[in-house]
C-alpha positions as a printed Julia matrix, in Angstrom:
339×3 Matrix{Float64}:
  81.02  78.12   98.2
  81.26  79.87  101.48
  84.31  78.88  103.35
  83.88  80.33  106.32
  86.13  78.47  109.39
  86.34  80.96  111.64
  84.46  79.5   114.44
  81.21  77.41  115.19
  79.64  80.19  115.92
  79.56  81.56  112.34
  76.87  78.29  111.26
  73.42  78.95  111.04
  70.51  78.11  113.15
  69.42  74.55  112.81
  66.12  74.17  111.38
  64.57  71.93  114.09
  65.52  75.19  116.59
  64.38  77.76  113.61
  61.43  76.16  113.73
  60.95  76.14  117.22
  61.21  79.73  117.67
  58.36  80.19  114.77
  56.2   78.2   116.53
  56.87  79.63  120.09
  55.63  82.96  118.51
  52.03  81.47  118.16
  49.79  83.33  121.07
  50.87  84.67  124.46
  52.93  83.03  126.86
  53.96  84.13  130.25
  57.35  85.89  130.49
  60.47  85.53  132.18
  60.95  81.73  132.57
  57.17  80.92  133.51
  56.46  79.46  129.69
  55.41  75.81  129.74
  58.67  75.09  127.27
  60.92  75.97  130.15
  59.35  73.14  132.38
  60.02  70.97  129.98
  63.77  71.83  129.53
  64.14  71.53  133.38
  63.11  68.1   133.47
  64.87  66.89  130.33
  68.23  68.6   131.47
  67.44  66.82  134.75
  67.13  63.56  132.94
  70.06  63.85  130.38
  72.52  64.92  133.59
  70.64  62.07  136.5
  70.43  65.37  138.27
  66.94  64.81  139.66
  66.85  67.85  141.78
  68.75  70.29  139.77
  67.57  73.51  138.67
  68.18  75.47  135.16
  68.21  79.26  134.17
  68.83  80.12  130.56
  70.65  82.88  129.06
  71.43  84.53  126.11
  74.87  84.2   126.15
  78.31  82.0   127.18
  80.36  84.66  129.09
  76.72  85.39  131.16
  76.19  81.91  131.75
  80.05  81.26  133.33
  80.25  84.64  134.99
  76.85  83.84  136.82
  77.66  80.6   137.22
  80.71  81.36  138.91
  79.5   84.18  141.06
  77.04  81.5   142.81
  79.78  79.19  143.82
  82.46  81.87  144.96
  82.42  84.6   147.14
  84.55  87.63  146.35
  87.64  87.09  148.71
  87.87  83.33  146.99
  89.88  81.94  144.05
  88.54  80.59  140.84
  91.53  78.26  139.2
  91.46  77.9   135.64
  93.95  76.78  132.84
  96.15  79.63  131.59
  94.08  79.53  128.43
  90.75  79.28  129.64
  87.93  81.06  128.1
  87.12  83.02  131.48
  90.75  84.08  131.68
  91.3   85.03  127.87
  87.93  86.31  126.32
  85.5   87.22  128.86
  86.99  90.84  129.17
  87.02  90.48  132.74
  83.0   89.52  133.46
  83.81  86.72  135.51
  85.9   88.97  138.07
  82.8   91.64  137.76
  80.14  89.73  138.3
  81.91  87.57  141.15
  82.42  90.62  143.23
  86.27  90.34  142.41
  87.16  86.73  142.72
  90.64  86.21  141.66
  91.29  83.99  138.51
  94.17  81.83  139.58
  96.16  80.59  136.49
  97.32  77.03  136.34
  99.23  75.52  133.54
  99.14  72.06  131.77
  99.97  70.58  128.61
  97.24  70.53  125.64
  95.29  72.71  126.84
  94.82  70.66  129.7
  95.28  71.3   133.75
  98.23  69.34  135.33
  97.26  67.37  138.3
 100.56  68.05  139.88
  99.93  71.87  138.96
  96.54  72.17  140.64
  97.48  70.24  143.97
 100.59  72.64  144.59
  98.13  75.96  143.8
  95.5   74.33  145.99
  98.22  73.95  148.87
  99.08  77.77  148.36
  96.2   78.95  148.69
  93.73  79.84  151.68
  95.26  79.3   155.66
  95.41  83.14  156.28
  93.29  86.04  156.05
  96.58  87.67  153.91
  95.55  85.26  151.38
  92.67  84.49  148.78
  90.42  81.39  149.75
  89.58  78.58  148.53
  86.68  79.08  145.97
  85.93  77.27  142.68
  87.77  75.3   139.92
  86.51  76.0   136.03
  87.53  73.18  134.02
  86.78  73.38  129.81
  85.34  70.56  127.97
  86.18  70.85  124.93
  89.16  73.26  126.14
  90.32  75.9   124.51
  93.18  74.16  122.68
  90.33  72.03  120.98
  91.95  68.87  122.84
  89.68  66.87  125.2
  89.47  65.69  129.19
  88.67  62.36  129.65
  86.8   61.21  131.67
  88.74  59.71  134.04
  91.25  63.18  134.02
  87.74  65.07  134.98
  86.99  62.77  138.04
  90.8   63.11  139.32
  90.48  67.02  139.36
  86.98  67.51  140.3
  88.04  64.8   143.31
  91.17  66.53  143.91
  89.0   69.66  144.31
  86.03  68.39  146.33
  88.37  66.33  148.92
  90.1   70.17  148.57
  86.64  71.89  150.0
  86.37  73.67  146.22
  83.31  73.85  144.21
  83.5   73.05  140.65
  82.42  74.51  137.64
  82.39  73.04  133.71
  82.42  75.43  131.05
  80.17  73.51  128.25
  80.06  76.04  125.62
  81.37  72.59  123.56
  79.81  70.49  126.04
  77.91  68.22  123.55
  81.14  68.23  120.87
  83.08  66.59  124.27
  80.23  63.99  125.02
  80.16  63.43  121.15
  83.77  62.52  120.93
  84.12  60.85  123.78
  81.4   58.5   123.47
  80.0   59.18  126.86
  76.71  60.16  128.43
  76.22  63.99  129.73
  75.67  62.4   133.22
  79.24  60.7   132.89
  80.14  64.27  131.83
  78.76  66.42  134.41
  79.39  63.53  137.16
  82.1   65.8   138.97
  80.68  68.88  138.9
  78.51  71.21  140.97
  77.27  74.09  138.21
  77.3   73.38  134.13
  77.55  76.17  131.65
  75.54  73.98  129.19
  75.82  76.09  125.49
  73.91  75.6   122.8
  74.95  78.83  120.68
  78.15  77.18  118.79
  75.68  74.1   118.51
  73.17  75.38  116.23
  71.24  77.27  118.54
  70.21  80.95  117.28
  71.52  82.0   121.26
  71.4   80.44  124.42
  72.86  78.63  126.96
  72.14  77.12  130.2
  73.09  77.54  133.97
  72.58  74.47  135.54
  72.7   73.98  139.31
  73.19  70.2   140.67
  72.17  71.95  144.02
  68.92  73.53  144.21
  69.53  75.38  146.52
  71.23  77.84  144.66
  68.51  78.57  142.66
  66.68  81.63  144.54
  70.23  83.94  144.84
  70.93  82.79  140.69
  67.88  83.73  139.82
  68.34  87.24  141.34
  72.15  87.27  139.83
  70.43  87.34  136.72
  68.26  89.21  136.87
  70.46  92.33  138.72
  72.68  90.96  135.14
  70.11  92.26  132.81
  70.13  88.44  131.5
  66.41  87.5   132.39
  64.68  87.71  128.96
  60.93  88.73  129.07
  59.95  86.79  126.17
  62.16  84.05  127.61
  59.55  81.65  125.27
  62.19  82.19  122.86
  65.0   80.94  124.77
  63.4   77.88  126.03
  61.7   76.73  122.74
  65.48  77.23  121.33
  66.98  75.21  124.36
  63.48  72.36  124.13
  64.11  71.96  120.27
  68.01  71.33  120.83
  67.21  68.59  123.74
  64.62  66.67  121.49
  65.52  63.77  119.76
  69.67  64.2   120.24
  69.69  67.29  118.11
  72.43  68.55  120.39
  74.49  65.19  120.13
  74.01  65.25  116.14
  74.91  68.43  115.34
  78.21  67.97  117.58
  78.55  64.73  116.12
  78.52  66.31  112.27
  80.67  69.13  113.62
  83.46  66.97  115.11
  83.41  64.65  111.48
  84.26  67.71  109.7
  86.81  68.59  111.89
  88.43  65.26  112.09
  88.61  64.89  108.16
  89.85  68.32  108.18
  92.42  67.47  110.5
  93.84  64.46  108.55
  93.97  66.54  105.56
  96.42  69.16  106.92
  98.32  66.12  108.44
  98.85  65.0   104.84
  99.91  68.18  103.39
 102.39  69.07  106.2
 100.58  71.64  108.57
 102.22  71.34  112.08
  99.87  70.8   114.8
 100.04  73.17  117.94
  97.94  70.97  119.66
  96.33  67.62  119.13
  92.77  67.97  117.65
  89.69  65.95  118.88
  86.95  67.45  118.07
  85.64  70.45  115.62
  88.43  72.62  116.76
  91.95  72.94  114.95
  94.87  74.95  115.51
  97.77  74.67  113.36
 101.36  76.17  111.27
 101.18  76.25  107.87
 104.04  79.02  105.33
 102.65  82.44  105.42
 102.56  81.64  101.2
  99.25  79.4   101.69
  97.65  81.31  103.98
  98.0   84.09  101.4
  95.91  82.15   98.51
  93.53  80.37  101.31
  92.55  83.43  102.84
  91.65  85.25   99.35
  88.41  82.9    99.51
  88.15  81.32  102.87
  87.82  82.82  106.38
  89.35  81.79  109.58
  91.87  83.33  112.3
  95.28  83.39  112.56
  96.73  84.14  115.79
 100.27  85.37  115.06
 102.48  86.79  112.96
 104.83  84.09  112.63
 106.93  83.26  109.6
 104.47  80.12  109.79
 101.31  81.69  111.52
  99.85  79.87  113.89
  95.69  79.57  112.6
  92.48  78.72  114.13
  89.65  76.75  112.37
  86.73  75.35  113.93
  84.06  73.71  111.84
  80.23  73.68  112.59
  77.86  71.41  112.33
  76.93  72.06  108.45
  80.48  71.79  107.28
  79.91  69.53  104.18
  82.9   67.23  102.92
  83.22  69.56   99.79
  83.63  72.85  101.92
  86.27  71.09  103.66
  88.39  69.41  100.64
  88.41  72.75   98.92
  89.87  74.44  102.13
  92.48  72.1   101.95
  92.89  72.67   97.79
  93.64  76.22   98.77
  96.53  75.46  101.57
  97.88  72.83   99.23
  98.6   75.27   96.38
């Protein structure tokens, strides 16, 4: 048995998207973007969000997607407020500030992972009102966020409305975009309702690699199409990426797989409740991170694979389950932490 929690990005490639890319490979197509699949992905993503205008680029990868993303709605003397544990702040080794021409990430704080309301409208009235001072520039809010907690809906539209009445674009990090929708029980367009640009991911989702830039605005489109390009992330056989991103849209593939993911993560969850594993933050989706004694980390570890994060007499782990997680894979994790 291969116990392997590390992250959802360890899973394989669904079969519906395995397939996908096999049958892609049939022929010629034309390159960078111009395939027939792509026209199709524009129009469902246009559907799925009630964007009717917007436009999509795909990538191969979730720091390209938010660093481009980003770059489009801020200019470099501008701000770009995040939590303090955001995914742009912690693990992007800097791209976003790169690729923005030197935006400044502005750290916020909040609870759960979370940004506080009262904590973004006292950094929003700091910033801008001189030229001594950064401007005014974009907010990046995570959905599912980093701490594996969730924003609800209602906590999205009071900061993306704090931020619009604020003059800031906004900007959703999806990478676990359909896990959110999933546990939530809400539509992507209830999702996405707030926001001006969507890093839409597909990679931790059962996608072999790729995720998509999505622009409510269109007319963004012409200077994000040359940001990737001058980012080296405009794929010649771009086929592949849009046959990936088609076979994921069709038939709630994306919603299942989250769906799946989020079950083994929730049963998961319960069972470290029951055998006494502190949680540093409460879990609502596919993402865990708890305490458990140093002594069954030693005997879980011998078989199964995840992260721990410290070095704490009870280290502080990370385990994320994907969307093939089976009920057995999961019980016999928790055999192993329960001695």
């Amino acid at each position: 048995m291969n116990l392997n929690f590390a992250s959802d990005n360890t899973g394989p490639v669904a079969g519906p998207i395995l397939q996908a890319i096999v049958d892609a490979n049939a022929g010629a197509a034309m390159p960078y973007g111009n395939d027939p699949w792509m026209r199709q992905v524009t129009e469902q993503i246009r559907t799925l969000f009630n964007w009717p205008e917007a436009e999509v680029l795909l990538v191969a990868t979730g720091t390209g997607a938010n660093a481009l993303a980003l770059a489009g709605l801020v200019q470099p003397w501008e701000t770009v407020l995040c939590h303090r544990i955001a995914h742009i702040e912690e693990d992007e080794c800097g791209a976003p500030e790169f690729y923005t021409g030197g935006a400044k990430l502005v750290l916020i704080d909040g609870a759960q992972g979370r940004i506080d309301k009262d904590a973004l409208a006292a950094m929003i009235a700091r910033t801008g009102g001189s030229v001594h001072n950064v401007q005014k520039g974009a907010l990046s809010l995570t959905n599912v966020t980093e701490a594996g907690t969730l924003y609800s809906l209602d906590q999205l539209g009071a900061l993306t409305g704090m931020a619009k009445d604020a003059g800031i674009r906004t900007h959703l990090d999806g990478a676990r975009f359909a896990n959110a929708c999933a546990a939530l029980d809400c539509t992507a367009a209830e999702m996405v309702r707030g926001f001006d640009m969507v890093s839409f991911g597909g990679t931790k989702n059962g996608c072999m690699g790729v995720e998509a830039i999505v622009m409510r605005d269109p007319a963004h489109h012409w200077e994000m199409q040359l940001r990737r390009k001058r980012a080296a992330q405009l794929w010649s056989k771009h086929r592949f990426l849009s046959a990936q991103m088609l076979a994921y849209l069709q038939n709630d593939l994306w919603l299942d797989n989250a769906r799946a993911a989020n079950a083994a993560g929730q049963r998961l969850a319960k069972g470290l409740r029951d055998i006494g594993a502190r949680m540093e933050w409460e879990p609502q989706a596919n993402m865990i991170f708890c305490r458990l004694p140093r002594s069954a980390h030693d005997k879980a570890q011998a078989e199964a694979q995840y992260y721990l994060m410290d070095n704490a007499e009870e280290p502080l782990c990370r385990l994320v389950c994907d969307f093939t997680k089976t009920e057995a894979e999961v019980d016999r994790l928790l055999e192993l932490f329960a001695g």
